[in-house]
C-alpha positions as a Markdown table, in Angstrom:
| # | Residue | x | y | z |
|---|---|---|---|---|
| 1 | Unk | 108.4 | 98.8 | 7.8 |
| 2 | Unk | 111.6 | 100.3 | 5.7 |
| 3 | Unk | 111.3 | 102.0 | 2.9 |
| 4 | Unk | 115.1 | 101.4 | 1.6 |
| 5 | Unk | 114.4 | 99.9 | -1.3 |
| 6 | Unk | 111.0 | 101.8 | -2.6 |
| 7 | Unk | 113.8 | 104.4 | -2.3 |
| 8 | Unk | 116.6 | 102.1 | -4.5 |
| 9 | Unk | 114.4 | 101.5 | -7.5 |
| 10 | Unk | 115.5 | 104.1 | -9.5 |
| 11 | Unk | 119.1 | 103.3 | -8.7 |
| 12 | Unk | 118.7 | 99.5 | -9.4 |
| 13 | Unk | 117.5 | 99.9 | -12.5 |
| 14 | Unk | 119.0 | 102.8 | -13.8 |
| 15 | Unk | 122.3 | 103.3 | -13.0 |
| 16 | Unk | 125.0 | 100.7 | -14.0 |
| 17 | Unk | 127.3 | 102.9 | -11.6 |
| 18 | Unk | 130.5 | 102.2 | -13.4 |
| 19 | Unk | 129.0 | 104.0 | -16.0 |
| 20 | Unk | 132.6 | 106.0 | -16.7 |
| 21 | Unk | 135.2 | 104.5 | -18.4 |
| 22 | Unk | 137.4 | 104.5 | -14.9 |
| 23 | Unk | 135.5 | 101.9 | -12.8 |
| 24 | Unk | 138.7 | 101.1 | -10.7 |
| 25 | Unk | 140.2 | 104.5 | -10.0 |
| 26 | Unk | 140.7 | 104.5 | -6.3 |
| 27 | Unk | 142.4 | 107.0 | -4.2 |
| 28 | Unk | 146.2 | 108.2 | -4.6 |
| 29 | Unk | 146.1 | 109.2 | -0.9 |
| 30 | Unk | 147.7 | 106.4 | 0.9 |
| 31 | Unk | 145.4 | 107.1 | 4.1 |
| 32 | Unk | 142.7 | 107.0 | 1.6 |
| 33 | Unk | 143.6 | 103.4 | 0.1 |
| 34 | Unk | 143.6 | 102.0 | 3.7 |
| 35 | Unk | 140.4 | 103.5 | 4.4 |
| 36 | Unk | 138.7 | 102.6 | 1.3 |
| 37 | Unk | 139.7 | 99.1 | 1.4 |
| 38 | Unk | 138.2 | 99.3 | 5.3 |
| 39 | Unk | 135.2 | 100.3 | 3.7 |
| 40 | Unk | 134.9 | 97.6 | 0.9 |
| 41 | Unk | 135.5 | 94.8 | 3.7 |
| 42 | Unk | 132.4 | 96.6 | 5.8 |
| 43 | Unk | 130.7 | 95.8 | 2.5 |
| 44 | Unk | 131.4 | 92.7 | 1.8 |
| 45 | Unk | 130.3 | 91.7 | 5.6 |
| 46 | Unk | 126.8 | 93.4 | 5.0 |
| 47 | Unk | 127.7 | 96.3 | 7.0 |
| 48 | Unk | 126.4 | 99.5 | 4.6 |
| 49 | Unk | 126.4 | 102.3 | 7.1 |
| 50 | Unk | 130.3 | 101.6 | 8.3 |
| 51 | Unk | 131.3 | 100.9 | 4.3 |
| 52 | Unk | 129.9 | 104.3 | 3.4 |
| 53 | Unk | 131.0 | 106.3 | 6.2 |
| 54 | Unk | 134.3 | 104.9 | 5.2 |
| 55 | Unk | 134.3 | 105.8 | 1.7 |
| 56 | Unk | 133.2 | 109.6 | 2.7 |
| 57 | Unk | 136.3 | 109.5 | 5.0 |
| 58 | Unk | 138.6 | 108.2 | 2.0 |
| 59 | Unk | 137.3 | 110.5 | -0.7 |
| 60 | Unk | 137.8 | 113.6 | 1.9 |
| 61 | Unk | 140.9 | 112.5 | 2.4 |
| 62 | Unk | 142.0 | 112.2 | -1.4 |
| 63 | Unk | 140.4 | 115.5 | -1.8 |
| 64 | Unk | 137.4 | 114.8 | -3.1 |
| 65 | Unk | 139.1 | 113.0 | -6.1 |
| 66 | Unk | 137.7 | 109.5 | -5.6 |
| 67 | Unk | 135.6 | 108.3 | -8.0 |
| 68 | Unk | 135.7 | 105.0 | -6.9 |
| 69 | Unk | 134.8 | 106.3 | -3.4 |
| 70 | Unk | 132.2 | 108.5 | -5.3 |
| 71 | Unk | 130.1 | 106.1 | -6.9 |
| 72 | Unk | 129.8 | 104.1 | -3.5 |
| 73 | Unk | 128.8 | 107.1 | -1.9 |
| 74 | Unk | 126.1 | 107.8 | -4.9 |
| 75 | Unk | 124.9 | 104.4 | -4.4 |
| 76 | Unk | 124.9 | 103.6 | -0.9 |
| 77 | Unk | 123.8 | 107.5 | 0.4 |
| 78 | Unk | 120.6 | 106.9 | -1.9 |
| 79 | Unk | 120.8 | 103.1 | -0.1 |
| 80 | Unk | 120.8 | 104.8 | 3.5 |
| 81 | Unk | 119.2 | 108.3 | 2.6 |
| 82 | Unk | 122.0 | 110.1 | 3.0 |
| 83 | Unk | 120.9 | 113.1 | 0.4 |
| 84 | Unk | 123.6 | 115.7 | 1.2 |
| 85 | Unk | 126.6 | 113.3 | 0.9 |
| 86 | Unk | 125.0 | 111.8 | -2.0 |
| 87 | Unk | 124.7 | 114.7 | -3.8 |
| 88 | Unk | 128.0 | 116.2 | -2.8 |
| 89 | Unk | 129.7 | 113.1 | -4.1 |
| 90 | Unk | 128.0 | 113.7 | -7.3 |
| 91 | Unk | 129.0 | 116.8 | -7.6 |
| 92 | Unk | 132.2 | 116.1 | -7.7 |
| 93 | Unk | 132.2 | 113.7 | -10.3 |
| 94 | Unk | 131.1 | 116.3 | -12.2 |
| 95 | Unk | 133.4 | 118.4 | -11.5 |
| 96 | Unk | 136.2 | 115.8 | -12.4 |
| 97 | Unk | 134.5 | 114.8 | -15.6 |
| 98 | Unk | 135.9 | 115.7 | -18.9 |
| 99 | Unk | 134.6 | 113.1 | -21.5 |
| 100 | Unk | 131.1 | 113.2 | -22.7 |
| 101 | Unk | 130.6 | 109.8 | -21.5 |
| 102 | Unk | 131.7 | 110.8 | -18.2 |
| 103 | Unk | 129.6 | 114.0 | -18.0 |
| 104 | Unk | 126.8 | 112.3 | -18.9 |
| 105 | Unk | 127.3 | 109.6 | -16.5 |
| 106 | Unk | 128.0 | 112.5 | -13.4 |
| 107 | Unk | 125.2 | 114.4 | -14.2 |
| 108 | Unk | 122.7 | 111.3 | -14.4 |
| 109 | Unk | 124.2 | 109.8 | -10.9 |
| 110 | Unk | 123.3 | 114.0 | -9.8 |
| 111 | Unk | 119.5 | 113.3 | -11.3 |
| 112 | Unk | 118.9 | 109.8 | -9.6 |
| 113 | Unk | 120.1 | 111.1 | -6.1 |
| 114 | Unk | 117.7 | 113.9 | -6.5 |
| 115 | Unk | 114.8 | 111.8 | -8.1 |
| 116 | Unk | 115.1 | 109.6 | -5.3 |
| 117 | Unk | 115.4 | 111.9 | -2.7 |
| 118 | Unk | 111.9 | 113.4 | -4.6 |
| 119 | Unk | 110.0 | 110.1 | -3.6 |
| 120 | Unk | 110.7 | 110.3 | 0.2 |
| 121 | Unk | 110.1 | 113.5 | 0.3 |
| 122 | Unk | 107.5 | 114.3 | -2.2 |
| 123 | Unk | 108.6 | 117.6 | -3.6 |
| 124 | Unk | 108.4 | 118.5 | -7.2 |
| 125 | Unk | 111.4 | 121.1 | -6.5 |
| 126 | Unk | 113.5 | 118.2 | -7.0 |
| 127 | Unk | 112.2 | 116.2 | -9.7 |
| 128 | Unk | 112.6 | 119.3 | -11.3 |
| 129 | Unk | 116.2 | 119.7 | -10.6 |
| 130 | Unk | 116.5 | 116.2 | -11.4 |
| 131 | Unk | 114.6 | 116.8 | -15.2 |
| 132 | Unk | 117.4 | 119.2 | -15.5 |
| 133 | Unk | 120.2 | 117.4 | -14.7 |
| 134 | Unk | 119.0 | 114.4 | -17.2 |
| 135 | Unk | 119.0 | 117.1 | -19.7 |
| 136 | Unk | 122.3 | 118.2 | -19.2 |
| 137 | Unk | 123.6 | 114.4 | -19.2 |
| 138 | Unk | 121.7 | 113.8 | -22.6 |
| 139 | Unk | 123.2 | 117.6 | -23.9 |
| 140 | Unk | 126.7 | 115.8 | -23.1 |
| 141 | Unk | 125.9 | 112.5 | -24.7 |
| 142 | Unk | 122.1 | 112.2 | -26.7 |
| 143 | Unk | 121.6 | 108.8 | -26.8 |
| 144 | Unk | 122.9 | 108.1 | -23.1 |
| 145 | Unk | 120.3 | 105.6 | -22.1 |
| 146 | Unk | 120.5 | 105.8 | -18.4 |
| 147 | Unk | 119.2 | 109.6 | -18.7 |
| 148 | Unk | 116.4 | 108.8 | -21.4 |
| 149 | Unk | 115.1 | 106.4 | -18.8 |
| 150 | Unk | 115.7 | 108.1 | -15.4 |
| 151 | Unk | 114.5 | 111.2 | -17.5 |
| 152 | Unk | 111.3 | 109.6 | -18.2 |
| 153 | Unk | 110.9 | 109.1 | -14.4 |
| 154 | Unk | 111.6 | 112.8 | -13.0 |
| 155 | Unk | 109.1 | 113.6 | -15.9 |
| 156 | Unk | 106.5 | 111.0 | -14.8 |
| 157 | Unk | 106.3 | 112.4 | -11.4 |
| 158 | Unk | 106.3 | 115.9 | -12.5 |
| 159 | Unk | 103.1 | 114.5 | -14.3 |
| 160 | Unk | 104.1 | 115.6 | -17.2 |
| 161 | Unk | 102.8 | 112.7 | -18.8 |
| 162 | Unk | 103.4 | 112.9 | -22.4 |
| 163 | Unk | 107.0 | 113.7 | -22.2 |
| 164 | Unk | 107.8 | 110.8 | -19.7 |
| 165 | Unk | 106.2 | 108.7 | -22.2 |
| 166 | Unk | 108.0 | 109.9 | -25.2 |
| 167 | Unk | 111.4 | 109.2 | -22.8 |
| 168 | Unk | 110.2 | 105.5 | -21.9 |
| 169 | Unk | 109.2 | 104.7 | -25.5 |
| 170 | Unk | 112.6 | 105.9 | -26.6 |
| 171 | Unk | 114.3 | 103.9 | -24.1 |
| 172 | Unk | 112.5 | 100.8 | -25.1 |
| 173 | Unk | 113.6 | 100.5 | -28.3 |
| 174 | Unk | 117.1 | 101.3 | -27.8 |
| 175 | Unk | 116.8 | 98.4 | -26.1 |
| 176 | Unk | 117.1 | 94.2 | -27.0 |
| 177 | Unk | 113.9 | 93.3 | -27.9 |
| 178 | Unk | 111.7 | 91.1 | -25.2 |
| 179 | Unk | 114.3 | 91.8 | -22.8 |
| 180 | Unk | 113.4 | 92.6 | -19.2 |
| 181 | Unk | 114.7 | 96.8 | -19.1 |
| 182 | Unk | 112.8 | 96.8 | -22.5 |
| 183 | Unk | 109.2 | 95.5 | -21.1 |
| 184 | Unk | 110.0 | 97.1 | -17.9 |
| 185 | Unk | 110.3 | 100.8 | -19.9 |
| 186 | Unk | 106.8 | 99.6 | -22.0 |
| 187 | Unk | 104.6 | 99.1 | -18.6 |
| 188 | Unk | 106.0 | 102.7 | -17.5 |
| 189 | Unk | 104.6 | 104.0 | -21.0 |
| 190 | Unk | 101.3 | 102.2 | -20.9 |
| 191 | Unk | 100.9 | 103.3 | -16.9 |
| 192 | Unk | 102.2 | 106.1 | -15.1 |
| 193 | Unk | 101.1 | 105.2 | -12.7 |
| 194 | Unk | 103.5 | 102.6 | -11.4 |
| 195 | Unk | 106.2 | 105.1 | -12.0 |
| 196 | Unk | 104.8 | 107.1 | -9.5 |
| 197 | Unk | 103.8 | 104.0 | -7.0 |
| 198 | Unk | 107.1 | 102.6 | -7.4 |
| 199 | Unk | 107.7 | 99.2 | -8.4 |
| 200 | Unk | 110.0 | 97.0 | -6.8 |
| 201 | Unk | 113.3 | 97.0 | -8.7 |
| 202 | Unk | 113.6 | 95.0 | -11.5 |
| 203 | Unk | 115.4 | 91.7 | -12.1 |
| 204 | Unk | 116.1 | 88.3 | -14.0 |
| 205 | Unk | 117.4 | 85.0 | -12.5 |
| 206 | Unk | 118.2 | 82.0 | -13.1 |
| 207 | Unk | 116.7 | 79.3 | -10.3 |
| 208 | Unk | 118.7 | 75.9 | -9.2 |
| 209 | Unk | 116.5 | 73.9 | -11.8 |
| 210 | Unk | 117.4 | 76.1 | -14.3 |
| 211 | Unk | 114.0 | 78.1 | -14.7 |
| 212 | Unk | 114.5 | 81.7 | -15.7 |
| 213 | Unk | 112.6 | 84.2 | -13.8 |
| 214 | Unk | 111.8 | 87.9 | -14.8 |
| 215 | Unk | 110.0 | 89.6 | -12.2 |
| 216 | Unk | 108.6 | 91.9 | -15.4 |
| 217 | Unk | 107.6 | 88.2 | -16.5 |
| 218 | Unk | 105.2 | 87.7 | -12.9 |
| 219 | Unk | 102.8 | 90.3 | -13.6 |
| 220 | Unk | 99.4 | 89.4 | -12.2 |
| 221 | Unk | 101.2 | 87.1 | -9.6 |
| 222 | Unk | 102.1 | 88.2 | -6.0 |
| 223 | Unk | 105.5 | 88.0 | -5.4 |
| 224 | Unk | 107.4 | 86.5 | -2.1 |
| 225 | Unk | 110.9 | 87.5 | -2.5 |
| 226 | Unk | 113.2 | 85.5 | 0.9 |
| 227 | Unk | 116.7 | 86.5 | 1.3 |
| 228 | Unk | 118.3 | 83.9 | 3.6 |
| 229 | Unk | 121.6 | 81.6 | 4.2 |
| 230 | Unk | 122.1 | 78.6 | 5.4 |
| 231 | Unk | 124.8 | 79.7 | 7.8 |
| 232 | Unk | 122.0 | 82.2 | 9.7 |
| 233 | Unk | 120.1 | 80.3 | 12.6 |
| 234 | Unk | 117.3 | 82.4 | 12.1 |
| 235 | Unk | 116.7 | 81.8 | 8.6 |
| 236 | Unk | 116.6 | 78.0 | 9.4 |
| 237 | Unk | 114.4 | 78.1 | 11.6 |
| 238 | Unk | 112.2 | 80.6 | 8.9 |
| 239 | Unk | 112.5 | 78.0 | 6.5 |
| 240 | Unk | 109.5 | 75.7 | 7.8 |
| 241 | Unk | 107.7 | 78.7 | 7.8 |
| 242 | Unk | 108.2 | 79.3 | 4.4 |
| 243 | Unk | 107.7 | 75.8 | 3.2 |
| 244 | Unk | 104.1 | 76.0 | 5.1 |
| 245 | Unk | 103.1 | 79.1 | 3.1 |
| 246 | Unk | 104.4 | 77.5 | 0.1 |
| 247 | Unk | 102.0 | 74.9 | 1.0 |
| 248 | Unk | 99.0 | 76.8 | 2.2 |
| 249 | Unk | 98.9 | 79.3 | -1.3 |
| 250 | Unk | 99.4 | 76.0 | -4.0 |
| 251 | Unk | 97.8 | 76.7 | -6.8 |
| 252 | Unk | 97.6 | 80.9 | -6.1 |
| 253 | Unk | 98.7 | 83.4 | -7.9 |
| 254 | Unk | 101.5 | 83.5 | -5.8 |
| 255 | Unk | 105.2 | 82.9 | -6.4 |
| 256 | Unk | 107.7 | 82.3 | -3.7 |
| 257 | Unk | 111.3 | 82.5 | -4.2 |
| 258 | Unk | 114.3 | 82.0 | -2.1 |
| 259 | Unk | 117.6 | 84.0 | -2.5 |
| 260 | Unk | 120.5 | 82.5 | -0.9 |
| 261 | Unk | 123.0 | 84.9 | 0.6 |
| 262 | Unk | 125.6 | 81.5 | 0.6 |
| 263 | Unk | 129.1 | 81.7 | -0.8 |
| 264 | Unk | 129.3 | 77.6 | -1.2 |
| 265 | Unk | 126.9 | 76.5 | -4.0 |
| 266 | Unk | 127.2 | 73.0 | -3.3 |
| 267 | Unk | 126.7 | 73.0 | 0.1 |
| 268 | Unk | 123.7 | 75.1 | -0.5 |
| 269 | Unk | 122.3 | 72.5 | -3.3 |
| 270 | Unk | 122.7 | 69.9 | -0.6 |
| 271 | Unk | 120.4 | 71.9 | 1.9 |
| 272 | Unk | 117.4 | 72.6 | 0.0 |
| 273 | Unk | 117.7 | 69.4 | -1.1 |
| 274 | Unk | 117.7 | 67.6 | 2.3 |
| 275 | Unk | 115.5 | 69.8 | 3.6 |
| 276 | Unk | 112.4 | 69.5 | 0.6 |
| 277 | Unk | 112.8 | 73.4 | -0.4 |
| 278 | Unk | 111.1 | 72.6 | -3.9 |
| 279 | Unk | 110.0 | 76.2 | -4.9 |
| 280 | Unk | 112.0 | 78.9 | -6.7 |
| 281 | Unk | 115.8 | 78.8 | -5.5 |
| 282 | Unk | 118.0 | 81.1 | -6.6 |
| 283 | Unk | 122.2 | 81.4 | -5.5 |
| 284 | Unk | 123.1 | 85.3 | -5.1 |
| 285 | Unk | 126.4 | 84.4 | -3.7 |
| 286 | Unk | 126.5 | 86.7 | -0.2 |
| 287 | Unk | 126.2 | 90.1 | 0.2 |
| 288 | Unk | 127.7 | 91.6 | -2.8 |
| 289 | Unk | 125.1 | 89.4 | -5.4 |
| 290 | Unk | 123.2 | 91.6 | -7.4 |
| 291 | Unk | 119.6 | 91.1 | -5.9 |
| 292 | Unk | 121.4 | 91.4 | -3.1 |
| 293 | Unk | 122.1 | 94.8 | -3.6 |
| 294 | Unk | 119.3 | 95.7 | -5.5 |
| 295 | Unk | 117.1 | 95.3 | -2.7 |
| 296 | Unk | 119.1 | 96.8 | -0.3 |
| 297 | Unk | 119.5 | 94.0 | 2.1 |
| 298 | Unk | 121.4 | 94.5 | 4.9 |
| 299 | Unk | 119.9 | 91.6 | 7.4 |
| 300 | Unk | 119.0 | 88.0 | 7.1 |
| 301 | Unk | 115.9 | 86.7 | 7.0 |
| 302 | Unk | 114.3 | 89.6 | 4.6 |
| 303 | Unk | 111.3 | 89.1 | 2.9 |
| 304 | Unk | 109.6 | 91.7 | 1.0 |
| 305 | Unk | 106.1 | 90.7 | -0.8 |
| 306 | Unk | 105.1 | 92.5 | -4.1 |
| 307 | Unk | 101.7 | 92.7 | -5.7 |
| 308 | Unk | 100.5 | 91.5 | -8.8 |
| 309 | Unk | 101.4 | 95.1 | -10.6 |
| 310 | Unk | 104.9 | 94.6 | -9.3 |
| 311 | Unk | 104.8 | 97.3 | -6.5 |
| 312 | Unk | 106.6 | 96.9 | -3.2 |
| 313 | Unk | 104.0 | 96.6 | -0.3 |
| 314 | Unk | 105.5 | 94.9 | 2.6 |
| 315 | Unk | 109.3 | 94.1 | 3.7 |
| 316 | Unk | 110.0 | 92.0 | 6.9 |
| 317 | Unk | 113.1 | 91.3 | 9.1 |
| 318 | Unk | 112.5 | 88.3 | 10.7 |
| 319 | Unk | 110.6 | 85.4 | 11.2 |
| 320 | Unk | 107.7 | 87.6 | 10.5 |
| 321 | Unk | 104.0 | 86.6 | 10.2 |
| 322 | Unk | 103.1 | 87.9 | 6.6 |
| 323 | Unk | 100.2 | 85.4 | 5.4 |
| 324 | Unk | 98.0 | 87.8 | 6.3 |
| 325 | Unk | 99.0 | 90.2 | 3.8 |
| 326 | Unk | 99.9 | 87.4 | 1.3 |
| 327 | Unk | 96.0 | 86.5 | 1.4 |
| 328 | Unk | 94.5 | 90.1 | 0.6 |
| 329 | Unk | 97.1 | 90.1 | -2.2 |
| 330 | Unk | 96.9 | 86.7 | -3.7 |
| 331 | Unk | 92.8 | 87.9 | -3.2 |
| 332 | Unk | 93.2 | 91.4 | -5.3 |
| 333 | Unk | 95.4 | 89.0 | -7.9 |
| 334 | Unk | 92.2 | 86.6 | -8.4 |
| 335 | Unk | 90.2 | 89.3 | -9.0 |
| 336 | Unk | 92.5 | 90.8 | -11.5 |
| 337 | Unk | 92.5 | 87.5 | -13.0 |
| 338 | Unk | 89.0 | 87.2 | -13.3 |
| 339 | Unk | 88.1 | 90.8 | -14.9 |
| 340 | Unk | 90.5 | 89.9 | -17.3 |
| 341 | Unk | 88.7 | 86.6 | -18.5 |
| 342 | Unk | 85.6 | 88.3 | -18.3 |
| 343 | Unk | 86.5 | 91.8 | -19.9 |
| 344 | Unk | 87.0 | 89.7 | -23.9 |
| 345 | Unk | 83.5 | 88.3 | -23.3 |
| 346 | Unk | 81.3 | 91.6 | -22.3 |
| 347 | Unk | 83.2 | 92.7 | -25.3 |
| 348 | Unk | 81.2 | 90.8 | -27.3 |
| 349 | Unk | 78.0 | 91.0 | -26.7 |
């Protein structure tokens, strides 16, 4: 099993990363240009390790004054675990920053590397560098809400509880009311202890039929999350699969939804319906959509399964058999289900 995305929750739902005012500053270096835009077409075909060891190339050879190459760098080396170019390319924004926005923004892309990189490896030594470098984004810029947040979760998993709860209410209401970053922020407050387990990253979509799904929204359900395309052979021969467990679980606490890696929407409507796909479908329009991404997917067909407190517990490449794990989950959601008819009651005798 991968870890990839445990590792990109922070990232996904934190960091905007065109957070400075810049987002399309390239490189000057004309080497650089060609090699950057080498490393956005290894993107845009799904291949993450040759875009990013493209854009270290470009930003060394513009002299370390990409941002552009950067924040790809930020992103993708938390993506692929690659801490020390990660951090380095952080560091540099923060050398080239000069407005408070921008500062801010540097020195929070410095704390979520670190903060990530804390998770894998499990040392406080870094969510304590990463406290401090929230602090210095929210000296440059108070009410930066990227840094209350990611703040809140270097302080979590320092355990120093009350703080990280003093961040996360903060957060929430600088935040629409009801929205999905707003609830998410309010279960952190209420339990730490999914901060520190790690939830899957957060997201809202809008399926083929027009539902709106918030994974925030799902709690108490198991979630089935299936990246796929019509124009991979393996995830059409995964798609029976997936109609069978759609099947078996009817009626479970258990919600399957399929996320299309397609670039032609009607072509893909046609599919699912020829082919009877009638549970959640959702069009993420190929590798660059923004589930996509947020769950770091980098091969077709992916599934990862989350519980009913939204953690992460499995993620399959693959044709994979998962009802196995589907059943003890949809089973721990039942009983969740039922303690909480039953708590109202033994309250009142």
């Amino acid at each position: 099993m991968r870890f990839t995305t445990i590792i990109l929750v922070l990232a996904c739902i934190l960091s905007p990363m065109g957070a400075q005012e810049k987002t399309d500053e390239g490189p000057t270096n004309e080497k650089a240009q060609k090699t950057y835009k080498e490393g956005l077409a290894y993107l845009n075909n799904g291949a993450t390790q040759l875009a990013f060891d493209d854009f270290a190339k470009a930003d060394k050879q513009d002299a370390g004054h990409c941002l552009a190459c950067q924040k790809q760098m930020v992103l993708h080396g938390i993506q692929l675990r690659a801490w020390k170019v990660a951090e380095t390319a952080a560091q540099e924004m923060i050398a080239e920053a000069q407005r408070p926005h921008d500062v801010a923004a540097a020195h929070y892309e410095l704390g979520a590397v670190l903060t990530n990189e804390g998770m894998v490896q499990n040392k406080d030594e870094l969510f304590t560098r990463a406290h401090e470098e929230m602090t210095r984004a929210l000296a440059a810029m108070p009410q930066f809400s990227p840094a209350i947040l990611g703040d809140g979760e270097a302080l979590a998993c320092l355990k120093q509880d009350e703080k990280a709860i003093a961040c996360f209410e903060q957060f929430a209401k600088m935040m629409p009311p009801g929205s999905h970053e707003q609830k998410r922020a309010l279960r952190y407050a209420s339990r730490l202890d999914l901060v520190r387990a790690r939830l899957a990253p957060s997201f809202v979509l809008t399926t083929v039929d027009g539902q709106r799904v918030s994974l925030d929204d799902l709690q108490g359900k198991v979630v089935l999350l299936d990246f796929w395309a019509t124009w991979c052979p393996d995830c059409l021969m995964a798609v029976p699969h997936i109609r069978d467990i759609a099947k078996k679980f009817h009626g479970e606490p258990l919600v399957i939804i399929s996320i299309s890696l397609d670039s032609n929407q009607e072509e893909w409507k046609k599919f699912i319906e020829k082919h009877e796909m009638i549970w959640p479908q959702y069009f993420d329009g190929g590798w660059k959509g923004p589930i996509t991404k947020a769950f770091g997917v980098q091969a077709i067909p992916h599934t990862f399964t989350i519980d009913a407190d939204g953690v992460l517990q499995d993620e399959r490449i693959g044709d994979a058999s998962i009802e196995g794990k589907l059943k003890k989950l949809v089973a721990q959601a039942r009983d969740l289900q039922t303690t909480a008819k039953e708590t109202p009651q033994a309250e009142g005798h």
